[in-house]
Each structure stands twice: as C-alpha cells, then as structure tokens.
VMD Tcl script that builds the backbone (N, CA, C; Angstrom):
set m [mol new atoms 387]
animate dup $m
set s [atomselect $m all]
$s set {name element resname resid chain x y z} {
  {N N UNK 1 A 0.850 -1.191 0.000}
  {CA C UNK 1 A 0.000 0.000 0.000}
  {C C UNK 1 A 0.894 1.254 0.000}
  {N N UNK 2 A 0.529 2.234 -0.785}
  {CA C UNK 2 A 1.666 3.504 -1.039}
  {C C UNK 2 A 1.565 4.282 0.275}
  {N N UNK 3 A 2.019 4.949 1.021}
  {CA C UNK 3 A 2.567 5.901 1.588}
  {C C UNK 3 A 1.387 7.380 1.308}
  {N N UNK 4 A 0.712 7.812 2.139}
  {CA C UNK 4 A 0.563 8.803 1.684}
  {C C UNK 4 A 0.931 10.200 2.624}
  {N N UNK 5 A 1.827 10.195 3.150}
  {CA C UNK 5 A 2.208 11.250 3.606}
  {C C UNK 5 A 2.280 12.311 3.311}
  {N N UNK 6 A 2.735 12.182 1.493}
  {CA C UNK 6 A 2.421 13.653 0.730}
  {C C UNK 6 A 2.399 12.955 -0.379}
  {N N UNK 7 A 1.611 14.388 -1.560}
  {CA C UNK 7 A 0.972 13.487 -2.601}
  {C C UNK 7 A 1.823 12.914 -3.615}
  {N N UNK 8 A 0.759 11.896 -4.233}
  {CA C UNK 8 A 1.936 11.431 -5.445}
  {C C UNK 8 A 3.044 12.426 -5.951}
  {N N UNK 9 A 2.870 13.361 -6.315}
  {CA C UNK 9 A 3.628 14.568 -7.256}
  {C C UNK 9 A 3.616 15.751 -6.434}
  {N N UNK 10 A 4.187 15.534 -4.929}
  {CA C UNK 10 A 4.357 17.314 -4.553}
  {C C UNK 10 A 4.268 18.642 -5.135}
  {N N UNK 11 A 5.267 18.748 -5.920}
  {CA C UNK 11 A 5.432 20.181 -6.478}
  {C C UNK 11 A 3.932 20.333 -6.857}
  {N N UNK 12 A 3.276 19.503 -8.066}
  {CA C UNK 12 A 2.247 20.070 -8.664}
  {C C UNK 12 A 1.200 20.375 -7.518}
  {N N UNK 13 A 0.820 19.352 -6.720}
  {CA C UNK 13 A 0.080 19.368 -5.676}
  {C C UNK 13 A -0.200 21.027 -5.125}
  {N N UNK 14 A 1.025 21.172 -4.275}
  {CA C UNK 14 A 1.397 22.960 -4.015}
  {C C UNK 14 A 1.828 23.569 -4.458}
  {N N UNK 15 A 1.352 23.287 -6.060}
  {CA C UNK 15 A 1.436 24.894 -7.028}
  {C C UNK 15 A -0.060 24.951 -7.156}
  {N N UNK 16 A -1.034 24.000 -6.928}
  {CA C UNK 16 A -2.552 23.967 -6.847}
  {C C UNK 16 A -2.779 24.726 -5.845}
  {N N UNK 17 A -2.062 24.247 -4.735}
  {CA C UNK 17 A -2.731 24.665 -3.752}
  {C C UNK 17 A -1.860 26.582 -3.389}
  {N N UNK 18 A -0.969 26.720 -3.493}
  {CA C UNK 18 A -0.890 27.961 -3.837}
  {C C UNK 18 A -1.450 28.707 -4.488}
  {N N UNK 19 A -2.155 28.611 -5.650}
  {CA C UNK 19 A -2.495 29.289 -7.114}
  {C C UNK 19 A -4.118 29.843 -6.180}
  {N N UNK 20 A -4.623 28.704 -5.380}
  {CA C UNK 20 A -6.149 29.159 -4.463}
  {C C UNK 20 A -5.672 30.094 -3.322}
  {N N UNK 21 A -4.435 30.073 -3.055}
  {CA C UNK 21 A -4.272 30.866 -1.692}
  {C C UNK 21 A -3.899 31.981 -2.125}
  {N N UNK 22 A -3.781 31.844 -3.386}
  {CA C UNK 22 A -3.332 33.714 -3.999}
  {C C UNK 22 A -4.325 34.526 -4.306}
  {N N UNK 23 A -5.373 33.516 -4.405}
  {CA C UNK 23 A -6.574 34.231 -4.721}
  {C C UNK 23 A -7.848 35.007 -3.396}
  {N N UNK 24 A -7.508 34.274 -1.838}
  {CA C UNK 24 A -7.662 34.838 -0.947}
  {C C UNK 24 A -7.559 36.264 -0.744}
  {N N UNK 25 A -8.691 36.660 -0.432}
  {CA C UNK 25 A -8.428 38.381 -0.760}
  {C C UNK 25 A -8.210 39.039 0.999}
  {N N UNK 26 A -7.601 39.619 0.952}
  {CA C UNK 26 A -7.105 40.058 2.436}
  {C C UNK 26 A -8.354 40.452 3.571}
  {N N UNK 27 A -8.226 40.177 4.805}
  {CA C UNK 27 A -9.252 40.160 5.374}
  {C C UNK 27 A -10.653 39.064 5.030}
  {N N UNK 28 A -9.716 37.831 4.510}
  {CA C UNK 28 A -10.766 36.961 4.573}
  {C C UNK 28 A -9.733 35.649 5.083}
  {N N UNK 29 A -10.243 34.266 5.172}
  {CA C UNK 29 A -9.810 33.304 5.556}
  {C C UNK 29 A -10.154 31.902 4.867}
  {N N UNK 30 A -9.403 30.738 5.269}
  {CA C UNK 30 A -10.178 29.808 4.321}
  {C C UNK 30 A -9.075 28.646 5.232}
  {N N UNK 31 A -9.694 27.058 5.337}
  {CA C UNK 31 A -9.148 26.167 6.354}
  {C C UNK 31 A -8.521 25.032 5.356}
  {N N UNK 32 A -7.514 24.621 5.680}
  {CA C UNK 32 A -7.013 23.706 5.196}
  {C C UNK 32 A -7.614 22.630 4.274}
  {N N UNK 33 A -8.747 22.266 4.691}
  {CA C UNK 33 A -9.584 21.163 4.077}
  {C C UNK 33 A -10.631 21.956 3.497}
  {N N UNK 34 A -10.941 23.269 3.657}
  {CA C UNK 34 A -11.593 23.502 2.480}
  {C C UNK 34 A -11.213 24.007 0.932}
  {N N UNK 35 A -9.460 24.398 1.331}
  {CA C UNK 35 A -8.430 24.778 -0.187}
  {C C UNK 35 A -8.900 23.063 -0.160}
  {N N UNK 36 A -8.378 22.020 0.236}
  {CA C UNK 36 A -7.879 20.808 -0.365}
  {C C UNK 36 A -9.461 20.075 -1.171}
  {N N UNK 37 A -10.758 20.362 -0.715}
  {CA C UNK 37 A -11.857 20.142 -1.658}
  {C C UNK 37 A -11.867 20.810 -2.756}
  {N N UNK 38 A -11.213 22.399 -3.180}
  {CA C UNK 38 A -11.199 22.816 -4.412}
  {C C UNK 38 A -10.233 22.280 -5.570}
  {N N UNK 39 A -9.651 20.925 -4.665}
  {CA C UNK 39 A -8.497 20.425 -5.723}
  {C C UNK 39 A -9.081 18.990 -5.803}
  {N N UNK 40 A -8.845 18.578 -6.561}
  {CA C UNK 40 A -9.405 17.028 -7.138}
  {C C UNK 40 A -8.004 15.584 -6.863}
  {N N UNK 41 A -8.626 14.853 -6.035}
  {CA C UNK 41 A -7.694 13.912 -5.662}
  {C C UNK 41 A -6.571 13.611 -6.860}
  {N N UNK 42 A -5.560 13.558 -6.426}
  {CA C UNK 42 A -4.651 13.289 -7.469}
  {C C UNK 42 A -4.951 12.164 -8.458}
  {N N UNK 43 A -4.324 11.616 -9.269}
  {CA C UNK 43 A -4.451 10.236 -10.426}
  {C C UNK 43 A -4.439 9.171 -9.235}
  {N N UNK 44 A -4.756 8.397 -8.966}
  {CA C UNK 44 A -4.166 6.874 -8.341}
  {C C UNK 44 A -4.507 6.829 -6.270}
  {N N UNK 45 A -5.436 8.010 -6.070}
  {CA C UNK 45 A -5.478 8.579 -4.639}
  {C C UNK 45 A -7.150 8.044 -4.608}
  {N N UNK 46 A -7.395 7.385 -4.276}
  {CA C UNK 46 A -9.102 6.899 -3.748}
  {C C UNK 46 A -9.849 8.631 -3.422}
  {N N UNK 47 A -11.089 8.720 -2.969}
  {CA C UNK 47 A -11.545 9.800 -2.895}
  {C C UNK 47 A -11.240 9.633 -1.308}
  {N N UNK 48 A -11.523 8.897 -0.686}
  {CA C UNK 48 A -11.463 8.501 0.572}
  {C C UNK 48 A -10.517 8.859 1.182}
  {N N UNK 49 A -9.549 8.164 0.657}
  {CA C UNK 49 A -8.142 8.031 1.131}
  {C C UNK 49 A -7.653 10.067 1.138}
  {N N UNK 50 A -7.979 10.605 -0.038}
  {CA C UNK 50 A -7.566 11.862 -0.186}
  {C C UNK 50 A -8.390 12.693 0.450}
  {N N UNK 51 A -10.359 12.879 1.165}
  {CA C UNK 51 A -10.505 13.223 2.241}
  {C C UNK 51 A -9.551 13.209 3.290}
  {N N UNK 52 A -9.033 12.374 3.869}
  {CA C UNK 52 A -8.151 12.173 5.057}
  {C C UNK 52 A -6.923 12.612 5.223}
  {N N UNK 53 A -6.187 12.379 4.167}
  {CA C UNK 53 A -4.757 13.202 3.997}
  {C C UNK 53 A -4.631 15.057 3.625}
  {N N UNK 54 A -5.660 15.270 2.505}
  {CA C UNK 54 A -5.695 16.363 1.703}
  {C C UNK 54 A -4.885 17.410 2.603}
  {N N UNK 55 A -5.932 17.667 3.375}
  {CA C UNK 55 A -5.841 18.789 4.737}
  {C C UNK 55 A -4.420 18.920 4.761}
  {N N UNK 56 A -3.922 17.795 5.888}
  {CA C UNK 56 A -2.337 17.642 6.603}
  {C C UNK 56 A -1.333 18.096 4.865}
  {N N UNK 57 A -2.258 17.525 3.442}
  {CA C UNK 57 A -1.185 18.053 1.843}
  {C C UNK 57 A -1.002 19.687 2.084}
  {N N UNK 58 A -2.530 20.150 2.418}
  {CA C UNK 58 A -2.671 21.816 2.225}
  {C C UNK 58 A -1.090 21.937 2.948}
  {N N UNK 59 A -1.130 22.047 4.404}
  {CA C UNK 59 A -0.718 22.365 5.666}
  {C C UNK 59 A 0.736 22.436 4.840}
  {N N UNK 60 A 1.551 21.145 4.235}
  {CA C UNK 60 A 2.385 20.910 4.106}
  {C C UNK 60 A 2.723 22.046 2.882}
  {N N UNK 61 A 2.171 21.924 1.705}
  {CA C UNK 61 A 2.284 23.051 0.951}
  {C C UNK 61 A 2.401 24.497 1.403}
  {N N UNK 62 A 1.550 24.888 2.563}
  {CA C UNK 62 A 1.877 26.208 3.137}
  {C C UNK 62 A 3.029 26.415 3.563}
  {N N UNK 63 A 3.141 24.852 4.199}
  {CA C UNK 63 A 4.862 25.289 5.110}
  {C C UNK 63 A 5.966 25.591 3.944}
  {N N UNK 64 A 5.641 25.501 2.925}
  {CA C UNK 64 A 6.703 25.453 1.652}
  {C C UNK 64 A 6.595 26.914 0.890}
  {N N UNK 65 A 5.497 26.987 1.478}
  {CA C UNK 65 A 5.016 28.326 -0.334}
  {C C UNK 65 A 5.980 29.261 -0.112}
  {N N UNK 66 A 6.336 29.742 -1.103}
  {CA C UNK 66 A 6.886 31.284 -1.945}
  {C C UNK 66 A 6.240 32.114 -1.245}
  {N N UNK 67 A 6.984 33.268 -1.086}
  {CA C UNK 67 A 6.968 34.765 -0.376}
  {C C UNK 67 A 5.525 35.237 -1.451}
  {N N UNK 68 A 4.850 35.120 -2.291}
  {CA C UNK 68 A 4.445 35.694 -2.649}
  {C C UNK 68 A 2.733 35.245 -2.150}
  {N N UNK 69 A 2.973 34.519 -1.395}
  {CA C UNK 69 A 1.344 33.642 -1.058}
  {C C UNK 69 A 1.005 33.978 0.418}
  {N N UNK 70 A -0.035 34.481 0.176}
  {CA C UNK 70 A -0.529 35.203 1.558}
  {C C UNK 70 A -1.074 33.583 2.575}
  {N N UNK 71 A 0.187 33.630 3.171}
  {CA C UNK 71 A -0.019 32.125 3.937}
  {C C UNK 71 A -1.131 32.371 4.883}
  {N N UNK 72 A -0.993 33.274 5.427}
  {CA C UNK 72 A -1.422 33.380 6.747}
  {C C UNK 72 A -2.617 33.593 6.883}
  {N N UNK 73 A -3.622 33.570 5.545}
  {CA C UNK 73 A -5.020 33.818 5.232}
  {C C UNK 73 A -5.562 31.834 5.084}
  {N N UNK 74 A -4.608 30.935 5.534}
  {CA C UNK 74 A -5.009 29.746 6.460}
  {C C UNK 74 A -5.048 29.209 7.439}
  {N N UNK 75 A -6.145 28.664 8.207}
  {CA C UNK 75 A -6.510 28.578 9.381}
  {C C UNK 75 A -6.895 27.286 9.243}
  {N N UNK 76 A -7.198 26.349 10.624}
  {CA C UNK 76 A -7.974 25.386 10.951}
  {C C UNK 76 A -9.704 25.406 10.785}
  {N N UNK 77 A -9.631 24.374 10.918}
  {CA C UNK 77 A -11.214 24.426 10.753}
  {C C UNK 77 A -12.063 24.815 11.989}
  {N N UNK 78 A -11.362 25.150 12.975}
  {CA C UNK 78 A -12.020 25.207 14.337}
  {C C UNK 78 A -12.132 27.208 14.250}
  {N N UNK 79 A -11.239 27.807 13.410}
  {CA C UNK 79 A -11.228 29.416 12.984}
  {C C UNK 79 A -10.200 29.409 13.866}
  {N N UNK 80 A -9.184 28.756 13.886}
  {CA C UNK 80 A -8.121 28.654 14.715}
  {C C UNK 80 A -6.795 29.419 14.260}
  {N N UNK 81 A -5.612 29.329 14.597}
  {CA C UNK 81 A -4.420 29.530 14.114}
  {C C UNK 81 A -3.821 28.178 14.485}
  {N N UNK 82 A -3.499 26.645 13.503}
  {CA C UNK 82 A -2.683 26.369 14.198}
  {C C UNK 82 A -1.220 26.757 14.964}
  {N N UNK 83 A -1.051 25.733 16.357}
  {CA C UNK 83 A -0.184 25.600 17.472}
  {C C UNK 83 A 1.541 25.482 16.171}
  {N N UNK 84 A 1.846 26.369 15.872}
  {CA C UNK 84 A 3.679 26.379 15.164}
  {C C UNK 84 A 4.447 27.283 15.680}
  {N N UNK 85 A 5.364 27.234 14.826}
  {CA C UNK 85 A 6.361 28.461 14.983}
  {C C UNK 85 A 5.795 29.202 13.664}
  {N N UNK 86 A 5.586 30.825 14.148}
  {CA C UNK 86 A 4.808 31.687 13.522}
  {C C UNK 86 A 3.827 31.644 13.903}
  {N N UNK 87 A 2.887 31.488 14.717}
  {CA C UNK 87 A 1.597 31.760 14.495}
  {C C UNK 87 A 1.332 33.046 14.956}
  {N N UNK 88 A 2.039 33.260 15.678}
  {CA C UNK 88 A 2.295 34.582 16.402}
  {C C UNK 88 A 2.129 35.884 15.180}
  {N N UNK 89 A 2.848 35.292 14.444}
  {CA C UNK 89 A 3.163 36.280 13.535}
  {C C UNK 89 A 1.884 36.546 12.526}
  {N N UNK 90 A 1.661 35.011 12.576}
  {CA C UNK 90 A 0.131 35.036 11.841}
  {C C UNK 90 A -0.807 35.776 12.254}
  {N N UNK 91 A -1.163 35.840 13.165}
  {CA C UNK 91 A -1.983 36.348 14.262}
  {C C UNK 91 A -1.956 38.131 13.996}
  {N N UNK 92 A -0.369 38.548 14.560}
  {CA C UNK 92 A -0.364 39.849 13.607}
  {C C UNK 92 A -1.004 40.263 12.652}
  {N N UNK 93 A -0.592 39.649 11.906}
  {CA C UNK 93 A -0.656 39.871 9.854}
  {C C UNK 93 A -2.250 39.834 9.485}
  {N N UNK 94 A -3.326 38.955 10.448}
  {CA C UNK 94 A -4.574 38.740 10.123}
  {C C UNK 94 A -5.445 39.915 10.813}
  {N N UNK 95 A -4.592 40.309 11.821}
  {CA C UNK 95 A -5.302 41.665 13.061}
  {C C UNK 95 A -4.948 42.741 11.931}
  {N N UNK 96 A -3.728 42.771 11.181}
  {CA C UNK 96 A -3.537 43.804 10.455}
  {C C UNK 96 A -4.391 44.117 9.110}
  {N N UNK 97 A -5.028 42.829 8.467}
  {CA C UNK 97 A -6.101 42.826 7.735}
  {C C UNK 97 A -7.333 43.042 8.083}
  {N N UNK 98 A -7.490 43.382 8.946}
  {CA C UNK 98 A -9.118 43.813 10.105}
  {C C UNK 98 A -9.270 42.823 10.623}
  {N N UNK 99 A -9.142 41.370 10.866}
  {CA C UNK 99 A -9.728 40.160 11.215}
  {C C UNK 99 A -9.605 40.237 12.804}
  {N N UNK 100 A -10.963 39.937 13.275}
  {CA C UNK 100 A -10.730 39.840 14.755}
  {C C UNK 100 A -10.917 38.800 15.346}
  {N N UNK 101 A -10.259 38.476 16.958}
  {CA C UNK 101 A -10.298 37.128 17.122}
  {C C UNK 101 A -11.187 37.172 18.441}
  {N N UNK 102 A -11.739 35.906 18.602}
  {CA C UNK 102 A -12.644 36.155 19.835}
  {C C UNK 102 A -11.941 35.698 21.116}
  {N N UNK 103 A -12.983 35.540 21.887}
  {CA C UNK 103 A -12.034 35.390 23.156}
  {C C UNK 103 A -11.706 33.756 23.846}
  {N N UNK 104 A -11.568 33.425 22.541}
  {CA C UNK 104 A -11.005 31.972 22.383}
  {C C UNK 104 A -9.996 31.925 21.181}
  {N N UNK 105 A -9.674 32.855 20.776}
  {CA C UNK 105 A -8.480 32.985 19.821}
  {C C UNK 105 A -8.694 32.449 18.894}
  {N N UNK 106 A -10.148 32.413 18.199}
  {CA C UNK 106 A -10.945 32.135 17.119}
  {C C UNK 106 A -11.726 33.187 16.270}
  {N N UNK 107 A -11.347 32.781 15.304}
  {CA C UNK 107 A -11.717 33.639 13.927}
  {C C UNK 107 A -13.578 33.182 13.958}
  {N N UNK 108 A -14.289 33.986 13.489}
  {CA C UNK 108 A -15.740 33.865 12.848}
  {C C UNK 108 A -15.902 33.516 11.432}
  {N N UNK 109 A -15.621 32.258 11.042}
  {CA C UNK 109 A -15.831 31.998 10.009}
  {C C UNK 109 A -16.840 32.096 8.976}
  {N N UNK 110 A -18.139 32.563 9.765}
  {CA C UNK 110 A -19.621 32.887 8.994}
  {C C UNK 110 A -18.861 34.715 8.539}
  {N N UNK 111 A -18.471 35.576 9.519}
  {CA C UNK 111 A -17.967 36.593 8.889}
  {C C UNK 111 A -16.602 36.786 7.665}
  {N N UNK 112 A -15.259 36.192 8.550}
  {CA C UNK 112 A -14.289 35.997 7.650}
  {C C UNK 112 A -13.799 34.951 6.738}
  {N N UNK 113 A -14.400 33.892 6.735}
  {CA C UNK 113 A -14.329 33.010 6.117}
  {C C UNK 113 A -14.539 33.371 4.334}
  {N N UNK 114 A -13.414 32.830 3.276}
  {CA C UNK 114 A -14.258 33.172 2.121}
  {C C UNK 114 A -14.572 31.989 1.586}
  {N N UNK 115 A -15.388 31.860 0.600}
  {CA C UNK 115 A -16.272 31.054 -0.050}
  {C C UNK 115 A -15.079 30.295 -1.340}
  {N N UNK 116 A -14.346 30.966 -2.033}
  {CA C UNK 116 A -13.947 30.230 -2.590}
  {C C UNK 116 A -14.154 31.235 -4.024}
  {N N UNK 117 A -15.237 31.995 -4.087}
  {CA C UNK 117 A -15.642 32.881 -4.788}
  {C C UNK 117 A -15.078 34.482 -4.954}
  {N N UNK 118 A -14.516 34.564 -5.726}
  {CA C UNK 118 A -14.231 36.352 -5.054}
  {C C UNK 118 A -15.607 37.442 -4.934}
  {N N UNK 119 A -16.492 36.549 -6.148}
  {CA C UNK 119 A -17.747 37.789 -6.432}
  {C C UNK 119 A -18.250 38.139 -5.288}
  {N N UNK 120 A -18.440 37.090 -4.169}
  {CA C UNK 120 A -18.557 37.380 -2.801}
  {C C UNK 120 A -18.227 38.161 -1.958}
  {N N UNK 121 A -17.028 38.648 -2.203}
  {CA C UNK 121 A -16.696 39.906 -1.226}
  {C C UNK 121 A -16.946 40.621 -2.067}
  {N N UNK 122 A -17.737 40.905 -3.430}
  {CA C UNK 122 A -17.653 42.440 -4.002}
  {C C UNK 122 A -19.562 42.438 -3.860}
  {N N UNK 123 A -19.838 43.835 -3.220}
  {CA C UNK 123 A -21.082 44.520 -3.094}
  {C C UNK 123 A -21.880 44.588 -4.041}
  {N N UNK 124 A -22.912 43.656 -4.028}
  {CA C UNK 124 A -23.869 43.449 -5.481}
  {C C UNK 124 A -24.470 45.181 -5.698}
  {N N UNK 125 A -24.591 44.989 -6.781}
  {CA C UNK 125 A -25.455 46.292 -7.190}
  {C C UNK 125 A -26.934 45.933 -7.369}
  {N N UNK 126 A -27.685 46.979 -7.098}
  {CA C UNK 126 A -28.984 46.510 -7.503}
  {C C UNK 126 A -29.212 47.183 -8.382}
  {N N UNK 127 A -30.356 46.182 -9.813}
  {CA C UNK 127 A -30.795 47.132 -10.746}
  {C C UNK 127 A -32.190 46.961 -10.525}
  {N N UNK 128 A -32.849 48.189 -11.086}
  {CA C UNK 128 A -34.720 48.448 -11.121}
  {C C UNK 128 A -34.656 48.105 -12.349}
  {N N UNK 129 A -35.880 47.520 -12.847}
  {CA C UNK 129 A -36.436 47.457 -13.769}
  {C C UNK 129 A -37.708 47.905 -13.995}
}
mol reanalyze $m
mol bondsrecalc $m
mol representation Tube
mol addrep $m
C-alpha cells in the first residue's frame, strides 16, 4: 500500500494549492480542508483516502510556499491559528487585515471566512427594472 504522507507529485500538488491561496483576498480566511476540496484527488489517490490526507497536503504546501502567497489567510477548521512556529506572527498579519479574534483565539468563520468565490466579497449592485 503507497505511503501517503504527501501526494503522489508534490510540487504540482502545491502549485494547486498555492495558485487558491493567492486568490484569498485580504481580510478573509479559508481552512485547510476547504483549499484541499477545491483540488481534485490526485491520479491513483481513492476519494477517501484523499478526504483524510488532503488537509495535513494543504498544511504541508503552506509550510513550503513562496513569499508571494498570503499564507497566513489559512486557518484550521475550528477558525483557529494552528499551534507552530509563527503563528504569532500570523496572528499579527490577520489583526492587520481587520480580522478579529474572539475570546477563544478564534476567527468567525460565517464573517471571515471566504467562499472560494471572489464575487462574494464584491457589493452586489442593484438594478430596477
């Protein structure tokens, strides 16, 4: 049975999963396992099997990404920061985007959470007819 600690093909894996975290627009958030549902189990990965790992793939790809990927706009699913080195810093960087934390050191994911959508954070217009 293969190993799945990380995915078949790393690199491509977290250039996927980077390419969604660039698209995070500041002052919003998004959890590990919900980047890893916008990506489609690799070739040869059961659906199953890649529910269970995906997440811990995201996590691992973050710890890797390029200066240019707003890491820190990922969180746990609990609206958490995971327990690392940096979170501290994370924590900063998300207070500095307006995001506030409650008094459990949890994000509001019904407020900051994004959808996956950008049209979502932009203010519908209304037309009369």
């Amino acid at each position: 049975m293969p190993s799945f600690a990380s995915p078949p093909n790393p690199q491509a894996y977290n250039e996927q999963v980077w390419s969604i975290v660039r698209q995070i627009p500041a002052g919003k958030v998004a959890a590990y396992g919900q980047i890893a549902k916008m990506i489609p189990p690799p070739n040869g990965v059961e659906l199953e099997t890649y529910a269970a790992f995906a997440p811990r793939w995201v996590g691992g790809a973050m710890a890797a990404c390029p200066d240019d990927v707003p890491w820190q706009r990922v969180i746990n699913s609990q609206g958490k920061i995971s327990e690392r080195a940096g979170a501290e810093k994370q924590r900063q960087l998300l207070e500095e985007e307006g995001i506030i934390f409650d008094a459990k050191d949890r994000i509001d994911l019904k407020k900051y959470g994004w959808s996956g959508n950008n049209e979502d954070d932009i203010p519908k217009q209304q037309t009369l007819f």
